[in-house]
C-alpha positions as CSV (number, residue, x, y, z in Angstrom):
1,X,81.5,-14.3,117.7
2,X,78.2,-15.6,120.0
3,X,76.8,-12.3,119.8
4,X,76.7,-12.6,115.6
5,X,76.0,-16.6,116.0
6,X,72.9,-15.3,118.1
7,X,72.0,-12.6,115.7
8,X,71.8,-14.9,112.9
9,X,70.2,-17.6,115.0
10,X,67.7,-15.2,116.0
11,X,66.9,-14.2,112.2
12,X,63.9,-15.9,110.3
13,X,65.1,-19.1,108.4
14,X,66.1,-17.5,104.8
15,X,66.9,-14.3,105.6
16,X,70.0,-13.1,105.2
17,X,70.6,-11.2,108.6
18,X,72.8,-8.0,106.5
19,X,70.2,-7.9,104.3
20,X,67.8,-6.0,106.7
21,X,70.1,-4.0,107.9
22,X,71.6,-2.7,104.9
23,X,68.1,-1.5,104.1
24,X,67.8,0.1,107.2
25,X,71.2,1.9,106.8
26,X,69.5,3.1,103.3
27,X,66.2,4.1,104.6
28,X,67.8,6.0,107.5
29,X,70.2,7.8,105.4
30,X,70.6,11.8,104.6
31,X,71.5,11.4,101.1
32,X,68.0,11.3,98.5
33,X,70.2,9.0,96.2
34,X,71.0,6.0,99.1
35,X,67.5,5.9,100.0
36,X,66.6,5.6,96.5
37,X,68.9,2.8,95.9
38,X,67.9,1.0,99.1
39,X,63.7,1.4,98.1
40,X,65.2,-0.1,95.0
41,X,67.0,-2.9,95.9
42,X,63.5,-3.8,98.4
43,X,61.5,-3.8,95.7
44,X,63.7,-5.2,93.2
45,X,64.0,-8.2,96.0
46,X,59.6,-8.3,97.3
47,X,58.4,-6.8,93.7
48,X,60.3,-7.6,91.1
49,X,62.2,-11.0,91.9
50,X,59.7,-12.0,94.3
51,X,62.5,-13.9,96.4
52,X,61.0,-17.2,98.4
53,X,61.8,-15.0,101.7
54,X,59.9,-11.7,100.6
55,X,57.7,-11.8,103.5
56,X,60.4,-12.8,106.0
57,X,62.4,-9.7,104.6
58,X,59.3,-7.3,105.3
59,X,58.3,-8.6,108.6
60,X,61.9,-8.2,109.9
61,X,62.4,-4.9,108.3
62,X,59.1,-4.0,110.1
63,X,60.3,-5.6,113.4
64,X,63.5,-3.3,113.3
65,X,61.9,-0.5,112.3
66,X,60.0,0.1,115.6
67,X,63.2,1.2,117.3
68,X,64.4,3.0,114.3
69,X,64.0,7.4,114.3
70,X,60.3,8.3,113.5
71,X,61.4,8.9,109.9
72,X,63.0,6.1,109.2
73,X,59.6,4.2,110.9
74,X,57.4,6.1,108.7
75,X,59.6,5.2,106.0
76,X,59.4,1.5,106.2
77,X,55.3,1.2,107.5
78,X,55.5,3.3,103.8
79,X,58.0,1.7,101.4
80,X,56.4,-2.3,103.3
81,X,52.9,-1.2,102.7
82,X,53.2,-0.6,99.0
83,X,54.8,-4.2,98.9
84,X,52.0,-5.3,100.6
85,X,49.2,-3.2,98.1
86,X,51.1,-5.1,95.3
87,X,51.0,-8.2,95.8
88,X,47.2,-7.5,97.1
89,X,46.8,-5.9,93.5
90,X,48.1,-8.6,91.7
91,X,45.9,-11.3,93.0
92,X,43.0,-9.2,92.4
93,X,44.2,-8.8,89.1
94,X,44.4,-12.4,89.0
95,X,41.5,-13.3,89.9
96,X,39.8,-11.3,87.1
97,X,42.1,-13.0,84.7
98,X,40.7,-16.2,86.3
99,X,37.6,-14.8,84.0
100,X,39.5,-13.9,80.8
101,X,40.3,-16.8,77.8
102,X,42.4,-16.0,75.7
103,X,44.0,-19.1,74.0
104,X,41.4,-18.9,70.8
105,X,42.8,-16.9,68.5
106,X,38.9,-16.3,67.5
107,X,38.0,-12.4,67.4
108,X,34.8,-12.5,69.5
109,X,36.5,-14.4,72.1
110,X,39.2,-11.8,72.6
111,X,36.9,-9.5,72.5
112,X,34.8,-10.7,74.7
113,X,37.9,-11.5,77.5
114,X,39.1,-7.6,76.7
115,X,35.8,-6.2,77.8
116,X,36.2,-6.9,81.9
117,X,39.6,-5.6,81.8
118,X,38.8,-2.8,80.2
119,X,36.0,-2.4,82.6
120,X,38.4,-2.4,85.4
121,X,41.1,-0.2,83.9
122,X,38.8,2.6,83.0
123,X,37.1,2.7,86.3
124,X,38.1,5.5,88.5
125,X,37.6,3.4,91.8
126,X,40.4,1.0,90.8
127,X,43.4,1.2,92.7
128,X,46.9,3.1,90.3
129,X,48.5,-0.2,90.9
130,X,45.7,-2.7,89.7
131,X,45.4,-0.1,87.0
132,X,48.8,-0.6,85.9
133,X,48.9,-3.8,85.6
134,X,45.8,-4.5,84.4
135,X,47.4,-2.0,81.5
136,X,50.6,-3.9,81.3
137,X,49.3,-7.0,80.7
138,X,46.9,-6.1,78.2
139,X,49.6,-4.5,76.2
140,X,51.8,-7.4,76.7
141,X,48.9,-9.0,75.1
142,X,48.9,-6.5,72.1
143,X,52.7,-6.4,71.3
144,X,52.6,-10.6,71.7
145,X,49.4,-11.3,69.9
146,X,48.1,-10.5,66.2
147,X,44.2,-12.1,67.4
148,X,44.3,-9.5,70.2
149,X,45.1,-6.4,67.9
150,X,42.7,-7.3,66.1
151,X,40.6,-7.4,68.8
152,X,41.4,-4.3,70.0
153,X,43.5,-4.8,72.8
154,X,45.9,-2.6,71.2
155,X,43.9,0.7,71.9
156,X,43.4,0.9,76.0
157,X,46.3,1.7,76.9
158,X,46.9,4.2,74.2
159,X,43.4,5.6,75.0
160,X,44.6,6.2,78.6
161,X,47.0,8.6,77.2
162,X,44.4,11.3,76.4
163,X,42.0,10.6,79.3
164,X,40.8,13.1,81.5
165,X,41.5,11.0,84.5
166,X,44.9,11.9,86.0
167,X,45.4,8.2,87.0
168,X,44.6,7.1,84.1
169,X,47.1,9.3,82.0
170,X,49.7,8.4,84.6
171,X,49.1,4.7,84.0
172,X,49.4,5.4,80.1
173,X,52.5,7.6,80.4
174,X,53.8,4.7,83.4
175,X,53.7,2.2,80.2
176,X,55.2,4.3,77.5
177,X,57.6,4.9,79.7
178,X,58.6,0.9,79.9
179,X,58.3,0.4,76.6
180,X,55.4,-1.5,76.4
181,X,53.2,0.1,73.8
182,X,53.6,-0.8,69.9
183,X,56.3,1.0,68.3
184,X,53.5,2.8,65.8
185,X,51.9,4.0,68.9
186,X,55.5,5.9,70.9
187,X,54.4,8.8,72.3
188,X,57.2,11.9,72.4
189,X,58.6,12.7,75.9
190,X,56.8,16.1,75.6
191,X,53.2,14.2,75.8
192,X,54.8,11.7,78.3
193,X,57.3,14.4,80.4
194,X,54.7,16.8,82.1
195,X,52.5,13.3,83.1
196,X,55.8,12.1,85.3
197,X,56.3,15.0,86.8
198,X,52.6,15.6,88.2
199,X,52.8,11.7,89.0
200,X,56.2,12.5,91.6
201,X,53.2,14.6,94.0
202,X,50.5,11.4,93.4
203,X,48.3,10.4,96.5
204,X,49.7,6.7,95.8
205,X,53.4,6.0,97.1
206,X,53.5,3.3,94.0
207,X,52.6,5.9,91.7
208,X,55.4,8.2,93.1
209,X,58.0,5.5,92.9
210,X,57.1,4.1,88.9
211,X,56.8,8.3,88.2
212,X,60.6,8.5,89.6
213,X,61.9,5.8,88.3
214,X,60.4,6.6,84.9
215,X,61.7,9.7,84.5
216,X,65.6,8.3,85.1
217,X,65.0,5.8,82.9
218,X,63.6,7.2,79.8
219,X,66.2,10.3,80.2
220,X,69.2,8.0,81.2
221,X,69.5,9.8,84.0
222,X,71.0,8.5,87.7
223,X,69.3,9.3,91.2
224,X,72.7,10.7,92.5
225,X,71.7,13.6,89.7
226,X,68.4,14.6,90.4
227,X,66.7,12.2,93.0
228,X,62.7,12.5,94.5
229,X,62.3,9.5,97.3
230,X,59.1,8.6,96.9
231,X,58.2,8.0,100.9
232,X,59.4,11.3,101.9
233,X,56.4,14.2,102.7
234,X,55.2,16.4,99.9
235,X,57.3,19.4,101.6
236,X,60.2,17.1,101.8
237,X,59.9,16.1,97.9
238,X,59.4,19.7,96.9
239,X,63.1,20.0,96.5
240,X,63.6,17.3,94.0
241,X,60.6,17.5,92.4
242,X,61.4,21.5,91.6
243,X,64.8,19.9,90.1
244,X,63.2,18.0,87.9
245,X,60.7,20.5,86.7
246,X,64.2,23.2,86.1
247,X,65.5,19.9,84.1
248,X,63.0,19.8,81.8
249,X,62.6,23.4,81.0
250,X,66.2,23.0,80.5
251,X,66.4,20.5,78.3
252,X,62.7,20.6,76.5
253,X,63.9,22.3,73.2
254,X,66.3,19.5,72.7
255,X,63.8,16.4,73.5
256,X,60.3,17.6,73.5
257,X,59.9,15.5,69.7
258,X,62.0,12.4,71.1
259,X,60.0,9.2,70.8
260,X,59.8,6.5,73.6
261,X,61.7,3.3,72.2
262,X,58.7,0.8,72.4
């Protein structure tokens, strides 16, 4: 009992001391699928929530990691670092909202707001994750706002589709993929299918994770079936990502025409 008193005593004020180690258990795992989850549940917690104590959470999980196996190290400095690039991202992406009005309902003006996002989003030197979300909220923007198509702010993202910039196809395919492109514009998984599965051997360990994650969720598929961690090595993906390939010559016949739900 003084042992856990001094554990929890010892923890950052917020943190829930099981929390990190459950995410440890997860990270250090054999099985593809509880890695998966526990990459999940971080960034469901950092990312997606943004719980008050996200930074407590990755500076413990970083302070246990040190005397964790060498994987399981790598695996953390990896899985903490994209939290890290995102929330970098997003104030960068903030700040050049800081620049954007969009309140009038005036063409010009939304024009006009559209043009340094766009400038952004098409350049090759911005980051995959400022990319995508840069693209998500201009098509938030588009699906919300009659001015804005009108504007053109319906066309981006759409364009990124058929760019000759692998990023920027991944970003497009990324956004089908969550439904957020007008229902006019759903692309069929055999435009959208072979851009996920290039995007599971991306550079960027965000674009690995949304490629995964896509490609379960638009084929309502689980990670205990096929499963790709996104912070393993390329030879230690190969596996999963050959799985997924087999799946989809597989089951291409039966799919290639299916439409994204927008």
């Amino acid at each position: 009992m003084a042992l856990a008193s001094a554990a929890c005593a010892a923890h950052p004020a917020g943190v829930p001391p099981p929390a990190v180690e459950h995410l440890l258990q997860g990270f250090a795992s054999d099985s593809c699928a509880h890695r998966w989850q526990a990459i999940e549940e971080y960034v469901d917690r950092v990312i997606r929530r943004r719980i008050y104590w996200e930074a407590e959470l990755t500076a413990r999980l970083r302070e246990r990691g040190r005397s964790a196996a060498p994987r399981v190290q790598q695996r953390v400095r990896d899985v903490t670092a994209f939290a890290d690039e995102f929330r970098a991202s997003l104030e960068r992406v903030a700040k050049l909202h800081g620049t954007v009005y969009r309140s009038s309902s005036d063409r010009d003006m939304w024009r006009k707001s559209l043009e340094p996002l766009t400038k952004a989003l098409d350049d090759p030197g911005t980051s995959y994750l400022e990319r995508r979300l840069i693209a998500s909220s201009i098509a938030a923007s588009a699906k919300t706002s009659s001015a804005a198509r009108a504007a053109g702010w319906d066309q981006p993202v759409l364009k990124m589709l058929s760019s000759d910039d692998a990023i920027a196809r991944l970003v497009g395919s990324i956004a089908a993929a969550q439904g957020r492109l007008l229902a006019s514009q759903a692309p069929t998984k055999g435009r959208i299918m072979p851009v996920l599965l290039s995007g599971l051997d991306a550079d960027s360990i965000a674009a690995r994770y949304d490629s995964a994650r896509a490609l379960l969720t638009i084929n309502g598929l689980e990670a205990e079936t096929i499963c790709v961690d996104p912070s393993d090595s390329a030879s230690d993906r190969a596996a999963g990502v050959r799985a997924w390939r087999a799946w989809w010559d597989d089951n291409k016949a039966d799919i290639v025409g299916t439409r994204l739900p927008q």
